[in-house]
N, C-alpha and C positions, 0 to 999 in steps of 0.2 A: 916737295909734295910726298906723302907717306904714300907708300906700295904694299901690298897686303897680296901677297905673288905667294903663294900654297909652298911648305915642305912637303914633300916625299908625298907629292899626292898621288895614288895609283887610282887611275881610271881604267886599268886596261883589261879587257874583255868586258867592260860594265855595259849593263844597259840601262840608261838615263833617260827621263822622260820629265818633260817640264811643260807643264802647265801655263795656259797664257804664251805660248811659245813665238806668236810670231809679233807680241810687243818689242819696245827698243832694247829692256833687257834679254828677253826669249832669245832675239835674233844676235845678239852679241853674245850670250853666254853659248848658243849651240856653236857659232863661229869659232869658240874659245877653246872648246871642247873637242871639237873635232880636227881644229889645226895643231894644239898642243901636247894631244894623250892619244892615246890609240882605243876608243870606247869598242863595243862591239856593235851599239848601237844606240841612236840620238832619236826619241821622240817626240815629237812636235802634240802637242794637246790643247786645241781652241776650236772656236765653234766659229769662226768665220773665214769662210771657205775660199773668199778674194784674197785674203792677206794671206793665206796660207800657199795659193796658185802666184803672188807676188813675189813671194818668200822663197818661194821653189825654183824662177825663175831667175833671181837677183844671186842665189847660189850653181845654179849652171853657171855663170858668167863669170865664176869667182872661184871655183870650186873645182876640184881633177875629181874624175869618175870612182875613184876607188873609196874619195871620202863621201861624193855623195849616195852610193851603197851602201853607204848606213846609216840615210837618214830615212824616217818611218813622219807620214803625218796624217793621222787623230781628227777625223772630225767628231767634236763632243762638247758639251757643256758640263764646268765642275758644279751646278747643281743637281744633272742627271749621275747617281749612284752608281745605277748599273752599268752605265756606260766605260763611266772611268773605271766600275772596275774590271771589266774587261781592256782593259785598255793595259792596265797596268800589271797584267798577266807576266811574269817573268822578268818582271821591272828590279834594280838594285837600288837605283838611288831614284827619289823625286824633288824637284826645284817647283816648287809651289808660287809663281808669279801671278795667278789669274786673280783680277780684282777690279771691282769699279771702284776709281780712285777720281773721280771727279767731287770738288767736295761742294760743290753749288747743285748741280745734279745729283747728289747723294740727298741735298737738305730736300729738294722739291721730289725726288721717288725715292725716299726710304724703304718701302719693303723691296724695291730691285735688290739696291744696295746688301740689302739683310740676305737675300736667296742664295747672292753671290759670295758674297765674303764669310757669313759666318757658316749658313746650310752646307754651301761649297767646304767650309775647312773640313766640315764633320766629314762630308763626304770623302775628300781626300785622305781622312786620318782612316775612314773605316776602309778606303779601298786601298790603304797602305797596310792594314795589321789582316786582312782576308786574303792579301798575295805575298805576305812576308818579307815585304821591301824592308832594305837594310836601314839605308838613313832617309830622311825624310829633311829638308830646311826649306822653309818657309819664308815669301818677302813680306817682311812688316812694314812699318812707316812710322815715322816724329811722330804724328798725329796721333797714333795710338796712344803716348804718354799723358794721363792728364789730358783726355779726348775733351772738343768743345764743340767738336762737330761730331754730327750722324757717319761720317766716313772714317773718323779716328774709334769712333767708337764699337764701329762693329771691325774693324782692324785688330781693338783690344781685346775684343770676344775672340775675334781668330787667334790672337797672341794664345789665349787662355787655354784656348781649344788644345791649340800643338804641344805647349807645355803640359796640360793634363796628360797627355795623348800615351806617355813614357809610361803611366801610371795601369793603363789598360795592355799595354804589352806581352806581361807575362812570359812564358817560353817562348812567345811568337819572337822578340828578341828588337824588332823595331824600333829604331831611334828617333826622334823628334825634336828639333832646332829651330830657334828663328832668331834673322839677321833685320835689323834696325838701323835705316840709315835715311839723310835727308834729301837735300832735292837735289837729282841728277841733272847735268849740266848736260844743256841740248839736246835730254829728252824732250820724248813728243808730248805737247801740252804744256811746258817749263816756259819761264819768264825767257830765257835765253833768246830763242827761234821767234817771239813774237816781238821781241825788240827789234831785231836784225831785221824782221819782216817792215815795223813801221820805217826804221834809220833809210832802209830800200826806198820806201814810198816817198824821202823826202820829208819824215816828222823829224821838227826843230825840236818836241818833249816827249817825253817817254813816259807813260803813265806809270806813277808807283801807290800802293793804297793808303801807305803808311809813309813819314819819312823817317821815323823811330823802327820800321821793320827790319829785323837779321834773319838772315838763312843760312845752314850748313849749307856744303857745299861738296859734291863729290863726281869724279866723273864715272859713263859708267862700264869703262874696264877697269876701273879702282870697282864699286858694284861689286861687279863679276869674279875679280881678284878676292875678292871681301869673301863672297859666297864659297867660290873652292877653299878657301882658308879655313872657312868656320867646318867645312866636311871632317878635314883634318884633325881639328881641337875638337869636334863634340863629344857631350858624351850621356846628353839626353837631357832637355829641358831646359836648356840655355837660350838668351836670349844677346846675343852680339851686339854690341853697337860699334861702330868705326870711331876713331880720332879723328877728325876732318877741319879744315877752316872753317871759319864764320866769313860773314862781309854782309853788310848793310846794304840797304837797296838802295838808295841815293849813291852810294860808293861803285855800286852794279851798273850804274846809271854813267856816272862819270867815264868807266872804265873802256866801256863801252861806246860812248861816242864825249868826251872830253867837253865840247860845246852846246850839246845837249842840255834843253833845261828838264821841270820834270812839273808835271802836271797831277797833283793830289785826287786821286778819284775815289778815295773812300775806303774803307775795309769790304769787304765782301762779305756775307754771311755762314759762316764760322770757320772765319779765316782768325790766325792767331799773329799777335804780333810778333814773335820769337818764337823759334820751333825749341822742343827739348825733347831728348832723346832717354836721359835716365833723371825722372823726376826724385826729389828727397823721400819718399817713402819706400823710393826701390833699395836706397842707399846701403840698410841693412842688408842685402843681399847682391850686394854687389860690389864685383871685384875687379882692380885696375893692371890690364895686362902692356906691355909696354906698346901697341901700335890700338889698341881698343879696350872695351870694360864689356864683363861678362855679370847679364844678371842670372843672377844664381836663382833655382827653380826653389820657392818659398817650400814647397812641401812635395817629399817625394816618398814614393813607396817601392822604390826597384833598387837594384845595388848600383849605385855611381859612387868616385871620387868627386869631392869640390876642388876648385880649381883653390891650388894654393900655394905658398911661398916655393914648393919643388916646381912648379911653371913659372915663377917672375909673378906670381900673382900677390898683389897686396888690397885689404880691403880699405875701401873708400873711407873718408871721414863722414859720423852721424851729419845727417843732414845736408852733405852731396846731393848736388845735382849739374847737372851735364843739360846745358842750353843754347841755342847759339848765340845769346846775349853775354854771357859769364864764360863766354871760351877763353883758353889764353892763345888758340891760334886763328889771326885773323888773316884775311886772302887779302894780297896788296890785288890791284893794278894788273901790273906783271904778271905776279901768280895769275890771277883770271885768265889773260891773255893766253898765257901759256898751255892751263886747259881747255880752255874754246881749242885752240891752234891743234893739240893734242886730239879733242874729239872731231875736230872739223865742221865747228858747228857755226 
């Protein structure tokens, strides 16, 4: 399984603050950060106040006193401006995770979707260049490429937003990244934990929509591995994506309870049958590094290097695309097993 484990990454006296903080990734990435680097200080930034008193509680239990004195948590919402930028007063880096990523609930309340994810990005980028935060990475999604739903689409506004974001900098000096990767294994909301839930109840089938459907695959302290990784290599307006397996959802289905049959309930509405992460019009601008592919910002106006043969970097062939149907690595069995066991999911 690839590991994407950060060089020479210095966190220390930083203060970080990530948005969406106390989601699957929020609470793994500050756990990651605070067990492995010496930060000065970890901010927690979401607007619901139970997960956040949950979140507080689950880390006394887990946690020695000296690390949890430096954690800070944020009541706020990323489409109140003012708030985050108060918030982000004295801030170095920001982990941009807040988003409604439900994509059924995205088709039937579209302008929620639209407040949060794209109002939200601008908000972030302007309360990142008014406190002169250093780097800024952003989570993206498959979905974003070649959007078919309402939830990819305003995903690819955010994408746009962060990559423009480098352009408005100027002296302020501000960096802006985003990290593209597909479905985490045993998060909350994932096929994974609702399978396991029906296998519990005693279901002989497992619902699948497709039986032609593939999904990347990643779990998520690979994620979080991904994200400190990409702080290291950016260098403003890049868009990451991981190497990861594929696996088919009948193969998901098997792996997972071997006897199991599988019960076709239909596609969803704008559910895709293959995720892809760098469609063929990104291709000219994108570059294949040996553990990921880096799309390169179409148009910039600030001094950056592109990433090039002195990094291991080579660019793709015309018409490249990166799918989880046309992968050449796929998750056996085993491998699955091995990441459930791995996340504990």
């Amino acid at each position: 399984m690839t590991g994407f484990a950060p060089d020479n990454l210095d966190l220390d006296g930083k203060v970080i603050l990530v948005t969406g903080g106390t989601g699957s990734f929020g609470k793994r990435f500050v756990d990651s950060v605070l067990t492995r680097y010496a930060p000065r200080k970890v901010i927690v930034y979401s607007r619901d106040e139970l997960k956040q008193s949950e979140m507080q509680q689950e880390m006394r239990e887990r946690l020695p006193a000296e690390l949890l004195s430096k954690m800070r948590f944020f009541l706020g919402d990323v489409r109140d401006r003012s708030r985050l930028t108060l918030a982000l007063r004295g801030v170095d880096i920001v982990i941009h995770a807040a988003a409604l990523k439900q994509v059924p609930a995205a088709e039937y309340n579209p302008s929620e979707c639209i407040q949060t994810n794209i109002i939200g990005a601008e908000n972030v980028v302007w309360a990142s260049l008014s406190n002169h935060v250093k780097q800024v990475v952003a989570l993206s999604t498959d979905k974003a490429c070649n959007p078919v739903n309402l939830y990819g689409a305003t995903k690819l506004a955010s994408d746009k937003t962060f990559v423009a974001a480098n352009n408005l900098s100027g002296d302020i000096g501000t960096r802006f990244a985003v990290v593209r990767y597909g479905t985490v294994v045993g998060s909350r909301g994932s096929v994974v934990p609702l399978f396991r839930r029906l296998l519990a109840q005693g279901a002989t089938e497992l619902p699948v929509t497709d039986p032609r459907m593939t999904r990347f695959w990643i779990t998520l302290d690979q994620g979080v591995d991904f994200v400190l990784s990409s702080l290291t290599l950016m260098r403003g307006g890049e868009i990451f994506v991981p190497k990861i397996p594929s696996m088919s959802m009948p193969d998901l289905v098997h792996a997972m309870s071997p006897g199991a049959g599988i019960k076709v309930v239909g596609i969803r509405p704008g559910e895709k049958l293959h995720e892809i992460m760098v469609g063929a019009d990104d291709a000219r601008q994108t570059v294949e590094l040996d553990d990921r592919y880096v799309i390169e910002p179409a148009f910039v106006e600030y001094t950056r290097t592109p990433f090039g043969s002195a990094d291991g970097g080579r660019p793709v062939a015309e018409g490249f695309s990166y799918a989880s149907d046309n992968n050449d690595d796929w998750l056996s069995a085993e491998g699955l097993m091995a990441m459930l066991d791995e996340t504990g999911s």
